[in-house]
KEMI-900637 format. One record per residue (C-alpha): residue number from 1; residue in three letters; x, y, z. Coordinates in steps of 0.001 Angstrom, whole numbers. Layout:
N
{NUM,"ALA",{X,Y,Z}};
...
//
This chain:
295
{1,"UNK",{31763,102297,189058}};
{2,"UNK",{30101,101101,192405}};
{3,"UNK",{27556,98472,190233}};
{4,"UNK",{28807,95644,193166}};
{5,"UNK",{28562,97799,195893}};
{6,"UNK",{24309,98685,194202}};
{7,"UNK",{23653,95005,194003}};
{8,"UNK",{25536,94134,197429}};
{9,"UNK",{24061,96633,199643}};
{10,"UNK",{20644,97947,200555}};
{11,"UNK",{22045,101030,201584}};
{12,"UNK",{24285,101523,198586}};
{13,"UNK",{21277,101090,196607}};
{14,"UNK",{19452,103638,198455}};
{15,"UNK",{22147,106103,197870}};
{16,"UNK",{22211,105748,194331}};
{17,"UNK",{18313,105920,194098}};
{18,"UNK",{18449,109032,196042}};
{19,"UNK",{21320,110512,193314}};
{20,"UNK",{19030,109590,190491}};
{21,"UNK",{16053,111366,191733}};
{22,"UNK",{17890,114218,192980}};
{23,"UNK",{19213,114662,189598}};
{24,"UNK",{16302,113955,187402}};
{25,"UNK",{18366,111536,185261}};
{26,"UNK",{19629,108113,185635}};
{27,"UNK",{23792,108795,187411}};
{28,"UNK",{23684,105331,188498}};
{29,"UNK",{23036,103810,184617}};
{30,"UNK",{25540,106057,183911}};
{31,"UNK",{28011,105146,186728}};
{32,"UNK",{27262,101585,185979}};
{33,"UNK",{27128,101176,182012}};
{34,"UNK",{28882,104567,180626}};
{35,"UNK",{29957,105639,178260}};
{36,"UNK",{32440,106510,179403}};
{37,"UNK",{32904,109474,177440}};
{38,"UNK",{29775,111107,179307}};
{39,"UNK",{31148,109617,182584}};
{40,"UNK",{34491,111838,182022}};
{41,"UNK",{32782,115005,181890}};
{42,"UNK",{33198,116795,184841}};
{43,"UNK",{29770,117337,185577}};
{44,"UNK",{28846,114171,185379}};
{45,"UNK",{32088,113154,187186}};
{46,"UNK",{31894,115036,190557}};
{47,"UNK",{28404,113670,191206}};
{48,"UNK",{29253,110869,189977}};
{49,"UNK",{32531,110288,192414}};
{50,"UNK",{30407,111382,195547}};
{51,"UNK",{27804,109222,195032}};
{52,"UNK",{29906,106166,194861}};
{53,"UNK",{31664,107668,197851}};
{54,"UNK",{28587,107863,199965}};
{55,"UNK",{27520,104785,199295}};
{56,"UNK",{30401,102971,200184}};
{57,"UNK",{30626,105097,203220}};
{58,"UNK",{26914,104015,204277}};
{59,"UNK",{27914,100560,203759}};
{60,"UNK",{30385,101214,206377}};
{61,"UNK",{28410,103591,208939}};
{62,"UNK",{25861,100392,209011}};
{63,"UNK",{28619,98117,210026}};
{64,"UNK",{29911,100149,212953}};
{65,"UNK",{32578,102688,211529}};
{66,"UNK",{33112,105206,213536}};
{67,"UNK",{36039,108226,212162}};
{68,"UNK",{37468,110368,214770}};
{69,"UNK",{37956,113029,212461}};
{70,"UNK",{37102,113381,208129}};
{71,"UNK",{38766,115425,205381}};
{72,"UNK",{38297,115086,201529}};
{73,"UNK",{40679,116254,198726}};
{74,"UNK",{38751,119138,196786}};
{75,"UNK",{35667,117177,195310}};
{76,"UNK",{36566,114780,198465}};
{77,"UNK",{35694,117698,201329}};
{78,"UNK",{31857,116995,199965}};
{79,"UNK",{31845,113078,200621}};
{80,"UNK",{33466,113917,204147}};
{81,"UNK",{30731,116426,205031}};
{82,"UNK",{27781,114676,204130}};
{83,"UNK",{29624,111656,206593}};
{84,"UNK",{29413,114464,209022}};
{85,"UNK",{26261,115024,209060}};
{86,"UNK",{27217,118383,207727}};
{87,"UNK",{25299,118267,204465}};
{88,"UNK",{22627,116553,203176}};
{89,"UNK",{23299,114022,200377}};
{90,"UNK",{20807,115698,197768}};
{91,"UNK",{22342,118840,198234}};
{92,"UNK",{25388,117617,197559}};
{93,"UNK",{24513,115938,194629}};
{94,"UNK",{22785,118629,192924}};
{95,"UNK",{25622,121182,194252}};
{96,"UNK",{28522,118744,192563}};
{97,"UNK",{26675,118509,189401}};
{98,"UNK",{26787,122727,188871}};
{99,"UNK",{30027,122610,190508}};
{100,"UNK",{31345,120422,187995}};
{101,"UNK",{29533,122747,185159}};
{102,"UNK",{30804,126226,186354}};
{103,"UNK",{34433,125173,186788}};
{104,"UNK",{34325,123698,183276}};
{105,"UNK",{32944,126938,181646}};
{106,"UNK",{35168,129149,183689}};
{107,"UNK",{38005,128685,181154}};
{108,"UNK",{37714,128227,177571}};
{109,"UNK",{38562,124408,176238}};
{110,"UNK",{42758,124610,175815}};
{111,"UNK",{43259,127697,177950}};
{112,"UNK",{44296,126080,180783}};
{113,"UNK",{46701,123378,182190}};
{114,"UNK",{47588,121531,184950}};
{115,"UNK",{50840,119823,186324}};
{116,"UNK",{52415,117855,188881}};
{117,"UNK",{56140,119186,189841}};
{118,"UNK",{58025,116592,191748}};
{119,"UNK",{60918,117432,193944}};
{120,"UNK",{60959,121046,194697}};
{121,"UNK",{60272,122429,197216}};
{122,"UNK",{57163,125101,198373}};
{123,"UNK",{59112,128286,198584}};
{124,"UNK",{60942,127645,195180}};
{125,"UNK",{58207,126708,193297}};
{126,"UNK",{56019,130061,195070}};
{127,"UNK",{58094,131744,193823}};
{128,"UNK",{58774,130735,189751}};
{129,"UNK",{54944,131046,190014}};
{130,"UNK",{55272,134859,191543}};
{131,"UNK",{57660,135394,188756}};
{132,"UNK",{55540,134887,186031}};
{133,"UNK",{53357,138392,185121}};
{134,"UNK",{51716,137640,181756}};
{135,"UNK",{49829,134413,182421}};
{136,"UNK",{48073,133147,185535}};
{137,"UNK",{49789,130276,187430}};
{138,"UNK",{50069,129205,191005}};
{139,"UNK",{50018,126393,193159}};
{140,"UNK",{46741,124257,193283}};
{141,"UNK",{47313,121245,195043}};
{142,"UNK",{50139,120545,197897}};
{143,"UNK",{49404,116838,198046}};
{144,"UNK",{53324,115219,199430}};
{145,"UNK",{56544,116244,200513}};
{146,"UNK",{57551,115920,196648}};
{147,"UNK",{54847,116674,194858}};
{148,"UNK",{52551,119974,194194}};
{149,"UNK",{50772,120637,191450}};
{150,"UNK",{50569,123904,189691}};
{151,"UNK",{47460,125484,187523}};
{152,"UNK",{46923,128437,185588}};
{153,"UNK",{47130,129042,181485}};
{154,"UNK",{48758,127214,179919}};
{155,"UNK",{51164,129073,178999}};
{156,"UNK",{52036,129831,182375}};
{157,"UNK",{52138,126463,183057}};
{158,"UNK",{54664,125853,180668}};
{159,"UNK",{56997,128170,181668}};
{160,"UNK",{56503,127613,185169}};
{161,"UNK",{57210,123977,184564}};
{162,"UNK",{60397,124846,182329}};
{163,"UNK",{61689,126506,185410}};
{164,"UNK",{60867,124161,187574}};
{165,"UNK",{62988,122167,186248}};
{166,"UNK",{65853,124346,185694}};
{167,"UNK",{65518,124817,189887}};
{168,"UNK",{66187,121774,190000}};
{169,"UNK",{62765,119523,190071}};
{170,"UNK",{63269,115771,189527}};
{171,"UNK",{59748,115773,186838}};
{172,"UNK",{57087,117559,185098}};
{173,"UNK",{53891,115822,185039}};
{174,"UNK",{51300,117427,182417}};
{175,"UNK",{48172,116292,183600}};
{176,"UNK",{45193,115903,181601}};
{177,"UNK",{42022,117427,182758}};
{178,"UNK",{39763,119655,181959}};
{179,"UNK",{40350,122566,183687}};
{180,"UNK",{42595,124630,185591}};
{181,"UNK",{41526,123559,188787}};
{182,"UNK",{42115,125247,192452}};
{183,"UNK",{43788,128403,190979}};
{184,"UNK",{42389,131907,190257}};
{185,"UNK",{41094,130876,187181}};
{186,"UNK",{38157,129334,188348}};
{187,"UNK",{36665,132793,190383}};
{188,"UNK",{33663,132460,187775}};
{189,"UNK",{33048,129546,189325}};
{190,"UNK",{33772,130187,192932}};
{191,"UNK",{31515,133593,192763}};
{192,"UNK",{27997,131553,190838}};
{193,"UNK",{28643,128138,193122}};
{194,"UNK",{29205,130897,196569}};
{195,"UNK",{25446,131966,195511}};
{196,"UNK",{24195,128440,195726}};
{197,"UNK",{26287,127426,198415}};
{198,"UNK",{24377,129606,200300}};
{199,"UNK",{20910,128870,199736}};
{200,"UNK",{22206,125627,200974}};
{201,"UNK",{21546,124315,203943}};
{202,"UNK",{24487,123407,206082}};
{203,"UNK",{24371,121557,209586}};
{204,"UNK",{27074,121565,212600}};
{205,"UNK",{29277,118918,212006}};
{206,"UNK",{28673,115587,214003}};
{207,"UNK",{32361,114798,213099}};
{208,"UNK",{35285,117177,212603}};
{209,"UNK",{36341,118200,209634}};
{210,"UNK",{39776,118868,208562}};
{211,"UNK",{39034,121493,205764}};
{212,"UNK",{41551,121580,202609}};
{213,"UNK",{41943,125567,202557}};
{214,"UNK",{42810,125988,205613}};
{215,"UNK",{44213,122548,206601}};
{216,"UNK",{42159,123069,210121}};
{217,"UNK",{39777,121114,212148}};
{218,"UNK",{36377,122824,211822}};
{219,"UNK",{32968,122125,213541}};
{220,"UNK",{30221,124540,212393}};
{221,"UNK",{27424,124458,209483}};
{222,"UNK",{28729,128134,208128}};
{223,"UNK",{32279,127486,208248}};
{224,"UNK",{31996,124097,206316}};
{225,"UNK",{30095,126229,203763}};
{226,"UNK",{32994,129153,203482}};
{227,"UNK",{35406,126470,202943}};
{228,"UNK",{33783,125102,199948}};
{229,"UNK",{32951,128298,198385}};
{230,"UNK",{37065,129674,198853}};
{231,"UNK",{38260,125824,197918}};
{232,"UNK",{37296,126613,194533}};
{233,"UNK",{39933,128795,193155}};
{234,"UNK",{42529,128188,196244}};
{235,"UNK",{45189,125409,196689}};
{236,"UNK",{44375,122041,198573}};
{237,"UNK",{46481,121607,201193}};
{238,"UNK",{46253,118094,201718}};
{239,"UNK",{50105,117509,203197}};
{240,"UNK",{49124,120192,205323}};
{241,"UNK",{45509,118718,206234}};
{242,"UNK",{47536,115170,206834}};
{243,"UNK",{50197,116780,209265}};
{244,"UNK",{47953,118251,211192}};
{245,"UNK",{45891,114926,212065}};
{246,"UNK",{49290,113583,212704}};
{247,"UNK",{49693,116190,215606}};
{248,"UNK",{46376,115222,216857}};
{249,"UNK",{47348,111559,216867}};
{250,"UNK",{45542,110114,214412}};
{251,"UNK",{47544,107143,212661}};
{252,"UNK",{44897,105110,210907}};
{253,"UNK",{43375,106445,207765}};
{254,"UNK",{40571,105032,205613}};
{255,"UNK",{39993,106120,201918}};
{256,"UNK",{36494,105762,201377}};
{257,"UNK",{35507,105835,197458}};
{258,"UNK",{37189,104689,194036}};
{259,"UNK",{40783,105015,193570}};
{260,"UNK",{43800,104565,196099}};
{261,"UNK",{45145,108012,194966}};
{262,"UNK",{45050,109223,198638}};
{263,"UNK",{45899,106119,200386}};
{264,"UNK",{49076,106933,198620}};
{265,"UNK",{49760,110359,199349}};
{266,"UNK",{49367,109355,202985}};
{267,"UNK",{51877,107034,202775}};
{268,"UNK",{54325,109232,201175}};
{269,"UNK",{53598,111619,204500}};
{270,"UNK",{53449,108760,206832}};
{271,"UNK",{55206,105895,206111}};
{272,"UNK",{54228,104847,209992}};
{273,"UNK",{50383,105196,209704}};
{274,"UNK",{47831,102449,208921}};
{275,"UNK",{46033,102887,205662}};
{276,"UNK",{43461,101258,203870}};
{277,"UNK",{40692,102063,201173}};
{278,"UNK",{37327,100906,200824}};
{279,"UNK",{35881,101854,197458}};
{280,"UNK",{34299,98631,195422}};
{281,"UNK",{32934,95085,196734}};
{282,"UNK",{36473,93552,197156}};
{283,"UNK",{38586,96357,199303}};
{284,"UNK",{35400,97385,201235}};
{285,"UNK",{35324,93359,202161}};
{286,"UNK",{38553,93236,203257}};
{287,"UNK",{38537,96144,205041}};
{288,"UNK",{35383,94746,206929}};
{289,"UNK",{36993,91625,207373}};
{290,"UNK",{40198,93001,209011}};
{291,"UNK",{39584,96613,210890}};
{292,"UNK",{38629,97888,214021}};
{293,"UNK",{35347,99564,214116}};
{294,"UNK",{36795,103276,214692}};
{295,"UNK",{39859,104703,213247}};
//
């Protein structure tokens, strides 16, 4: 993960540098040569994802990109601050990697679940979640029109899934991760990663973010830091975060980083907007090769 954009790029390489000393241990021989079992842990993950994020996004600041406006999903909201100008890169680095460790040790291994309902609506699925008083489980992620994802025990999941489907959802997704992301769960984590958030330095942002709590466009240093600290244990609202940049008129959307997970969720919202992702050698080529300079 991001080896060709290290060996293609100055400034990639830079980036990665910067991780490893920030860090005090080698995330780019990590990135680059596994295993991939270590990779997979979350704390090694988060940092792991930014870092390749950031340094395909440098590769692209250099050649003239130029974002009206930047959002992230959950992990993602870091990436689009630090191309703000909101946060420094080593912060964010070090603040991923105990991220990453607090939201695993909030819940015990097994305790928790995840899963992607397709087809049902918000309200309905608000309230099977409402309905359920001995385990914890709510939404975490609104990512499409048809899909949210729920978190919680996993009990609770269970259930909640079972009557999900009885509502009248088309699937169940169980989705295998770690945690119990994005849902009360994870206050441990929200309350010890609030206490480093802020010793943290935060800037005004140089570019507006669209923050995934509160699907709004913000501006300033300490509301960028709020929104990370209540992202933890709250849902992403990334349809929402989408619809509003539709209202604004934005219609051209760049994933910057590996995967194409959000180019498409976008699409699912959008089917009219241009997308495109720039995450290893070959897309961010392409992308080079084909775009405008600001989108």
């Amino acid at each position: 993960m991001g080896k060709d954009l290290f060996h293609r790029f100055p400034e990639a390489r830079e980036v990665f540098e910067t991780a490893d000393e920030a860090l005090g241990f080698s995330l780019s021989r990590l990135c680059f040569e596994g295993p991939a079992e270590e990779l997979k842990l979350t704390a090694n993950t988060q940092p792991a994802i930014l870092t390749c994020s950031v340094a395909a996004f440098r590769v692209l600041r250099r050649r003239g990109l130029k974002p009206a406006l930047v959002a992230g999903h959950s992990l993602g909201e870091y990436s689009a601050l630090v191309a703000a100008e909101g946060l420094d890169f080593r912060d964010a680095v070090r603040v991923t990697r105990k991220r990453g460790e607090w939201m695993q040790e909030a819940v015990p291994p097994g305790a928790g679940s995840m899963a992607a309902v397709l087809g049902l609506g918000e309200q309905a699925l608000v309230e099977i979640c409402s309905s359920i008083q001995d385990w914890v489980v709510t939404p975490a992620n609104f990512n499409d029109p048809g899909q949210i994802v729920i978190a919680g025990h996993k009990e609770g999941v269970s259930l909640a899934s079972q009557k999900a489907m009885e509502r009248g959802a088309k699937r169940v997704i169980p989705l295998q991760v770690s945690a119990p992301f994005h849902c009360p769960l994870m206050k441990p984590a929200e309350e010890k990663l609030g206490s480093l958030l802020r010793e943290t330095q935060f800037r005004d942002l140089q570019t507006p973010l669209v923050c995934n709590v509160d699907a709004r466009r913000i501006c300033r240093g300490d509301e960028a830091r709020d929104c990370l600290i209540r992202q933890v244990s709250s849902p992403v609202r990334w349809l929402q975060s989408i619809e509003l940049m539709l209202s604004e008129g934005i219609s051209n959307f760049l994933e910057v980083g590996p995967g194409r997970v959000l180019t498409g969720l976008v699409k699912r919202i959008s089917r009219e907007s241009r997308t495109a992702n720039a995450g290893d050698l070959a897309s961010l080529e392409s992308y080079l090769s084909s775009a405008p300079g600001t989108i």
